[in-house]
N, C-alpha and C positions, 0 to 999 in steps of 0.2 A: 850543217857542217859542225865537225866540234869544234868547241870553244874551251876556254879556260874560264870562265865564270860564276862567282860563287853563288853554283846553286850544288848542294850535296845529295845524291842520289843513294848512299848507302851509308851506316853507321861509324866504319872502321876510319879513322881520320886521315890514312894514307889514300886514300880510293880519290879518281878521277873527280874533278869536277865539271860540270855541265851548264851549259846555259838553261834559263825555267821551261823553256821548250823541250830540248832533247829531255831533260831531266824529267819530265811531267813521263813524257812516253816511258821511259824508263823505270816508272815508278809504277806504270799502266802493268808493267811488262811483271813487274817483280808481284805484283798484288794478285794475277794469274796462275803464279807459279809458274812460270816460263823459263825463267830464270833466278837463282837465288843473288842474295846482293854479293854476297861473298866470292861467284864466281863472276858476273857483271863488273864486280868491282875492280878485280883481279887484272880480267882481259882489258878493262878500259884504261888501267894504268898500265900496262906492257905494250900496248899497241894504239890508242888514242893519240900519241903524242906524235906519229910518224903518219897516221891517218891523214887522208886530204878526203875522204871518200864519206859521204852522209853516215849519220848513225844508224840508220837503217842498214845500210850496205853495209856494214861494217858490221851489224851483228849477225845478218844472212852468212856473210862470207865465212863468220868466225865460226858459224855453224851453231850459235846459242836460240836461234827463233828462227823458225820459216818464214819464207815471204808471206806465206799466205797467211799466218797470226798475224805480223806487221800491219798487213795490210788492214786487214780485221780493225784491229786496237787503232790502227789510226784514221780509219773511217769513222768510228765512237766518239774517240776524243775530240776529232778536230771536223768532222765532214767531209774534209779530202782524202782523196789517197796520196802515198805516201811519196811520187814523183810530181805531186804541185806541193809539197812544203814550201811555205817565201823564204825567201833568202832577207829581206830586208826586216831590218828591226822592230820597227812599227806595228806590222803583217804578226808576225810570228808573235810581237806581245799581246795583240788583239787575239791572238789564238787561242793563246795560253790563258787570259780571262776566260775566254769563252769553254772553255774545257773543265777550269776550275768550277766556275758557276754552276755548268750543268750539274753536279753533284748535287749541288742544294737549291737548286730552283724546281721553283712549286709552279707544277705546268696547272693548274685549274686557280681559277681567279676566285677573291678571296671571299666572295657571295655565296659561291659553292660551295667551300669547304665550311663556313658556316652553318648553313643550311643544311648539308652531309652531316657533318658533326651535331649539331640540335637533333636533327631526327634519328638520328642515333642513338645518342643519349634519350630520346624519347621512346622509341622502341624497344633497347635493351632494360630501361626503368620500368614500363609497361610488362613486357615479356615478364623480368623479374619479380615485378609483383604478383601477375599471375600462375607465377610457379609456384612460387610459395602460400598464395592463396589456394591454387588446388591442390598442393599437397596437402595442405592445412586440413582442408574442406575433405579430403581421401583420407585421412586419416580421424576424421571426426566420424565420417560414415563408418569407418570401419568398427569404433567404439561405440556408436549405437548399433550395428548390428550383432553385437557384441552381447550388449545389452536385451536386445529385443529378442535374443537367443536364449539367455539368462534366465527370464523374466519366463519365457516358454516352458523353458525347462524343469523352471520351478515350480510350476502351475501343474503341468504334467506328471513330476513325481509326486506332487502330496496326491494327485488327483487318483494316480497307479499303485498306492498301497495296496488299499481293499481289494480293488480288481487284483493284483497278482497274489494277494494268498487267496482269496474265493479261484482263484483261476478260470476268472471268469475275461473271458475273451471279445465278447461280444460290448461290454464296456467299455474296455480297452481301443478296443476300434472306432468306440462311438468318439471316447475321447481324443485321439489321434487326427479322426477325419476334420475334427474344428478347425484344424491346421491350416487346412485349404484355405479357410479365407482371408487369413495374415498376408500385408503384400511381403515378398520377401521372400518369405522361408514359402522353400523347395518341395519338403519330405519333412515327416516326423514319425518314429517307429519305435518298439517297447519294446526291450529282451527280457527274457528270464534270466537266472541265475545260471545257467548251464550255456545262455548265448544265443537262444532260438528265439529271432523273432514272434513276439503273441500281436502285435496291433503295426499296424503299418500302412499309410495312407496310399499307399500301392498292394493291396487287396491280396496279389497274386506274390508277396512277398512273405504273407502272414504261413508262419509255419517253416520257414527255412532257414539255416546255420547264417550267422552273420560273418562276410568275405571282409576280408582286409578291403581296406579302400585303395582306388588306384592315386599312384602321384601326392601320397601325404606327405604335405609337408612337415615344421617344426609344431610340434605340442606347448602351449602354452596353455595356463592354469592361472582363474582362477578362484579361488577359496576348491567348491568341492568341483566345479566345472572345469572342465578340458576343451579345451575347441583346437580344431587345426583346420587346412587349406588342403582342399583333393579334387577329383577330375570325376565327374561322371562319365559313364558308359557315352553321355551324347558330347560328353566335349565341356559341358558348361564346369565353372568354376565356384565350389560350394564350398562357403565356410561350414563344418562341422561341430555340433557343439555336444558334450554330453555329463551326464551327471549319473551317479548311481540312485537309485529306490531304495531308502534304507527304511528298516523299521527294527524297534527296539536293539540297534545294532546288527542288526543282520543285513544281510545286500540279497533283496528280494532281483533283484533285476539292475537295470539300467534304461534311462530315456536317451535319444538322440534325435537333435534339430538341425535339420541343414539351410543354412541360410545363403542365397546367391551372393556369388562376389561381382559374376557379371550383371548385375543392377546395381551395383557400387559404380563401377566402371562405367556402366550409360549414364547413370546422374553427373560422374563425371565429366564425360565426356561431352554432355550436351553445356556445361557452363563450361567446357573449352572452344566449344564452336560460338556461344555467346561471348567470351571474355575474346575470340577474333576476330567477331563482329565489332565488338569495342574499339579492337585496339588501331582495325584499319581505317577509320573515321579520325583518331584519335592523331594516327602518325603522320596523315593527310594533312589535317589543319595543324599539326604542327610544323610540318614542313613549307607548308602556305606561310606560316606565321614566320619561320628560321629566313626564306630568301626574302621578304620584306626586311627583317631587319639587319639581315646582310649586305643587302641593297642598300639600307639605310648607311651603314655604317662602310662598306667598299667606296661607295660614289668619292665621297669626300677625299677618301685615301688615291681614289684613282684622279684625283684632280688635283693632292698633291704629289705624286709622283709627275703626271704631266708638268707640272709647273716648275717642280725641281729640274725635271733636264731642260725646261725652258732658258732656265739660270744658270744652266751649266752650259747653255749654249751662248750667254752673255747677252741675256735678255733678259735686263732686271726692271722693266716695266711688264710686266707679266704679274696682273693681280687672280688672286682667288675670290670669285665672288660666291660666299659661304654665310649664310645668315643660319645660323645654329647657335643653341645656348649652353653646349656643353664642350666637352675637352678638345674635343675634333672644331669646333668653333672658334675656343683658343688658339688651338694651334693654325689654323687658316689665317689668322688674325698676326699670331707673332711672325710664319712666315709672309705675310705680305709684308709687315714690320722690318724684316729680315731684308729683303729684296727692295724694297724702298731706301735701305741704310748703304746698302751694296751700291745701288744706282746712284746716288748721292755719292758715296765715297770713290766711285767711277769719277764721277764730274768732275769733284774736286780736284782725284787725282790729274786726269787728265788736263784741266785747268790749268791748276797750281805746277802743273810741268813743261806746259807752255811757259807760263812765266818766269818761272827759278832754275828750269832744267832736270831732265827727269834722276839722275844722279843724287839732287838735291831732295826729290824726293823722296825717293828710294831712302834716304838715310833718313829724314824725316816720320815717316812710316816704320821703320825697324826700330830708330832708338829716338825718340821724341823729346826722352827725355835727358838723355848721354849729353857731355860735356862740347863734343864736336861743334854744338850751337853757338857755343862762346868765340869771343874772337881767340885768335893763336897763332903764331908765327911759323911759317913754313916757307921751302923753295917753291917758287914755282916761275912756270914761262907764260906773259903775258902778251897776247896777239891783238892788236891791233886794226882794223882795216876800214877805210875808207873810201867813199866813192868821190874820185876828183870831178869837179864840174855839176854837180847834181844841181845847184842853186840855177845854175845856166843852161841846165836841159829841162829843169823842172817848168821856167819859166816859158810862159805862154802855151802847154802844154795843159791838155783836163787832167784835174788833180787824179780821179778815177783811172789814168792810165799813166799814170806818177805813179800810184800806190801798185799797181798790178806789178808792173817791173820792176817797183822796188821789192815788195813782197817775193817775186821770183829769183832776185840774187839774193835775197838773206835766205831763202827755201836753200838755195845752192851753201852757200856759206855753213849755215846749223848744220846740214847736213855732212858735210865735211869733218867740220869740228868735232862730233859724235861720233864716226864711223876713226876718227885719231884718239878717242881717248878723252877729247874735252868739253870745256863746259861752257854755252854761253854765258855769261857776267850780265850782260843787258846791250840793249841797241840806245844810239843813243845820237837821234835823229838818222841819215843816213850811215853811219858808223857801226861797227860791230865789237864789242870789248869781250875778247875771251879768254879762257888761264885753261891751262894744262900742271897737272899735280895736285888742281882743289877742285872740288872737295876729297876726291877719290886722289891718293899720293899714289906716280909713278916714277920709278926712276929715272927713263927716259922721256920724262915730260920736255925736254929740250928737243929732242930729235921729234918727237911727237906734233909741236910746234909748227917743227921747221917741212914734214911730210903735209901738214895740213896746210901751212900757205902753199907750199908747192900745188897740190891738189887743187885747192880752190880757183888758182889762179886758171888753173889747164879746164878746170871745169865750165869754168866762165867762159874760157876762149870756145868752147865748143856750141856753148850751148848759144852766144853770142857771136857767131863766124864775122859779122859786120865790122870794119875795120872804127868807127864811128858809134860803138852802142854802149850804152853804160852800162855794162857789163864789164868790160874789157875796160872800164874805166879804175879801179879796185888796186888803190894802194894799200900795201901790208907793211906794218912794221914789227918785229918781236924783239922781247926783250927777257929777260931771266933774272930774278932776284929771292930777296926777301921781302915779303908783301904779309900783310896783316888780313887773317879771314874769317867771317862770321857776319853776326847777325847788328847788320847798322839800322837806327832808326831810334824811333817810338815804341811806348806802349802800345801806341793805336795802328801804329802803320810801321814796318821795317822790312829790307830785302837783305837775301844773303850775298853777300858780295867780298872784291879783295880789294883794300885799298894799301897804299903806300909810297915809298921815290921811286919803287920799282914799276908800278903801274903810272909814273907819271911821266917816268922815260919812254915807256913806250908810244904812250900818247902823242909826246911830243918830236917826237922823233919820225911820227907818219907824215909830217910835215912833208920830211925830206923824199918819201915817195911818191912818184909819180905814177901818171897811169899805169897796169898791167909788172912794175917794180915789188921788192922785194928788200925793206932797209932790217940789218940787224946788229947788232950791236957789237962791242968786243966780247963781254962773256957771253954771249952766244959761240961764236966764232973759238973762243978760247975751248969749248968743253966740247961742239962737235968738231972741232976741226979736221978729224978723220973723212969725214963726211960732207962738208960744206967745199965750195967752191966759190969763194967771193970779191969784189972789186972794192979795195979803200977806197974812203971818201977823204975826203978833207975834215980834219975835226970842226963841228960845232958847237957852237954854245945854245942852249937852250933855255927855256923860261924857268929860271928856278933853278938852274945849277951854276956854281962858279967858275967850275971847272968844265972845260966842253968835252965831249961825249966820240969816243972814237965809235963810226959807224963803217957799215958796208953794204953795198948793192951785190944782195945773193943772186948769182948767176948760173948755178948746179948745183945739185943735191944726188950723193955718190949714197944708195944704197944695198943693200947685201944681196935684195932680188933683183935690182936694178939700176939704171942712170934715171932722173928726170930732171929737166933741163928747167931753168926758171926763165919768165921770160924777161 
């Protein structure tokens, strides 16, 4: 449903806002191109506000997205479709995590990506050196055939002077056929000055115009040599090299060598079939090597993650047992550290609020060190209550079934006093001493009071039906003043409490209730008097005042949800 909630779904600061749910799809919607924000934003602020109808229906209807994208986009985001959205809070914000997270959650666990990543890095570093290594190594072949061309050629022309002015042919040929037994080179043949082959180690060549070559490539030179790249008649790939025959500056002719390029290419090629023989041994026992020590280093992380939501489930006796001497050992060590301090500060907490009241702790805990510690003057209403008779029910009974039912009506009592706003002060034998205003100040700490004796008394009747049980035995007296509160005591030993004549009226003044009674004072009576319903007593005088003390037996309490009757 829409909501008014600040979550912003579009730029423009007048635009609709959205709860993080509707808002998440909407942002699903917009990232699509489905919708732009500026029109989303538009409809949402003219027509969201009169809407009772889901976001979804509301954007079918308006005609900006089909059901069937909706549907789509919200089966992605959330797993449901878009007629089980929750309605409840809780639901819809566990959605909305879980929607966000799948963006950045890494579905392969973290041994793998390890182990992926090393032999990766090991492959692509391998591979890489062997590129560069056989390019390295293809262009080294290619300068010594270069060389070994050179070296021919030059051998050849001083060798083809004589023969080319004798014109003698038959030398020329003897010289050429030596060719044959170079590995390498292809062909070697000898023009004249006009271009007719005279010697050529293809016999049936000697004697015919020399053809362009097929497929030459670029001429490179050097000093008097030329070489370039062409195709034979069978296909193979021959460097060509050539020099002229000079003699006393004349150009008697020309030699040319041809040297294979596809035996460059096989040398190559056979240290690429050896350099993959290498490298798949090489990426094997690397990747052997990467999931050992991904496994090395995941475990420990996956045992503290385990242990982390141990602690987040309030389980702070949940150790790591981690014998390691490095960082992940530290830290196994500070988190057990960590959860040991946690569980301890549990204790205490809970402890320490047993006995001073969780109120008292709570503020202990935030400001430890703030002045509240000190003693200070404040209003507050002090409650009273007492079980009449206990000395005379206790006796001849087992102490073990003394403590059970007394433990059960202070369980009722605390509990009361908590659920009004207040604080237990301390027990003090079968007695309860409690204050409303401290440590936490309310204005209606009077009324507060005066709901919790009512309460406690109805509590007891219920849970005690027996007209005879000490339960139903539970005089209250309240009173309201100024009382003095903080931290009495020692260095060694202090509790927080209120002391004053205002906690001393009350005190004495439970005298005058009896069982299942309700005594309160005049300013009590004076500040709720809208509210109270009660019976004058006769003034008393009490221990430590001079003046005696107007009380009254409260008999109803008139409040705004209700009547309830004191008994």
């Amino acid at each position: 449903m829409l909501r008014r909630h600040p979550f912003v779904i579009a730029d423009p600061p007048f635009v609709h806002l959205l709860d993080a749910f509707e808002g998440l799809f909407c942002q699903a919607l917009i990232r699509r191109g489905l919708v732009s924000r500026k029109v989303l934003g538009e409809s949402l602020r003219a027509h969201a506000r009169q809407s009772a109808l889901p976001l979804w229906r509301f954007l079918r209807d308006a005609g900006l997205v089909s059901e069937a994208e909706q549907a789509r986009i919200s089966l992605e985001l959330f797993g449901y479709p878009l007629e089980e959205w929750p309605t409840d809070t809780a639901t819809r914000a566990r959605w909305v995590q879980k929607a966000r997270g799948a963006r950045f959650a890494v579905r392969a666990p973290i041994w793998l990506q390890l182990s992926v990543a090393a032999s990766l890095i090991t492959l692509v570093t391998v591979v890489l050196i062997g590129y560069f290594s056989l390019g390295q190594q293809r262009d080294q072949l290619y300068q010594q055939s270069v060389k070994l061309g050179t070296v021919s050629l030059q051998y050849f022309a001083n060798q083809a002077r004589i023969p080319l002015l004798r014109d003698d042919e038959l030398t020329l040929n003897t010289l050429v056929g030596d060719a044959k037994g170079v590995e390498g080179l292809l062909y070697a043949f000898i023009t004249d000055h006009q271009g007719v082959i005279r010697a050529h180690t293809d016999l049936d060549r000697v004697g015919t115009s020399l053809d362009d070559f097929r497929d030459a490539g670029r001429v490179s030179h050097r000093g008097e040599v030329n070489y370039f790249a062409h195709a034979m008649p069978s296909g193979d790939r021959v460097l060509n090299l050539n020099q002229p025959v000079m003699f006393k500056d004349k150009r008697l002719g020309q030699v040319h060598v041809g040297v294979s390029i596809d035996f460059m290419n096989q040398v190559v090629e056979r240290e690429r079939r050896t350099l993959l023989l290498t490298i798949v041994p090489v990426v094997g026992v690397g990747l052997v090597i990467a999931v050992i020590v991904g496994l090395w280093f995941s475990r420990p992380i996956t045992q503290l993650v385990r242990a982390t939501r141990e602690v987040a489930r309030g389980n702070y006796q949940h150790r790591i047992e981690l014998n390691r001497r490095d960082e992940l050992g530290n830290l196994a060590a500070a988190f057990n550290h960590m959860s040991g301090e946690l569980l301890r500060k549990e204790m205490m907490d809970n402890l320490f609020g047993k006995y001073v009241g969780r109120e008292v702790v709570e503020l202990v805990m935030a400001h430890p060190q703030d002045e509240w510690l000190r003693s200070h003057r404040c209003q507050a209403t002090i409650l009273f209550a007492d079980i009449r008779g206990f000395t005379r029910y206790a006796e001849g009974r087992p102490p073990e079934t003394v403590v059970e039912e007394l433990n059960t009506i202070f369980e009722i009592i605390t509990t009361v006093i908590a659920d009004n706003g207040g604080t237990v002060d301390k027990f003090i034998g079968d007695a309860v001493l409690a204050v409303f205003g401290v440590p936490i100040f309310h204005d209606d700490h009077v009324r507060r009071g005066l709901r919790a004796a009512v309460a406690m008394q109805q509590a007891l009747t219920e849970r005690f039906p027996a007209e005879d049980a000490l339960g139903r035995a539970l005089g209250v007296s309240l009173h309201t003043g100024l009382v003095l509160s903080g931290n009495i005591g020692s260095h060694h030993r202090f509790e927080y409490t209120v002391i004053g004549d205002s906690v001393n009226v009350a005190a004495r003044i439970n005298n005058l209730a009896g069982p299942g009674e309700i005594i309160i004072t005049q300013d009590i009576v004076g500040i709720a008097a809208d509210v109270v319903e009660a019976a004058k007593l006769p003034r008393n005088h009490i221990r430590g005042r001079r003046e005696p003390v107007e009380v009254y037996r409260l008999t109803g309490l008139h409040e705004e949800v209700g009547h309830a009757q004191a008994n």
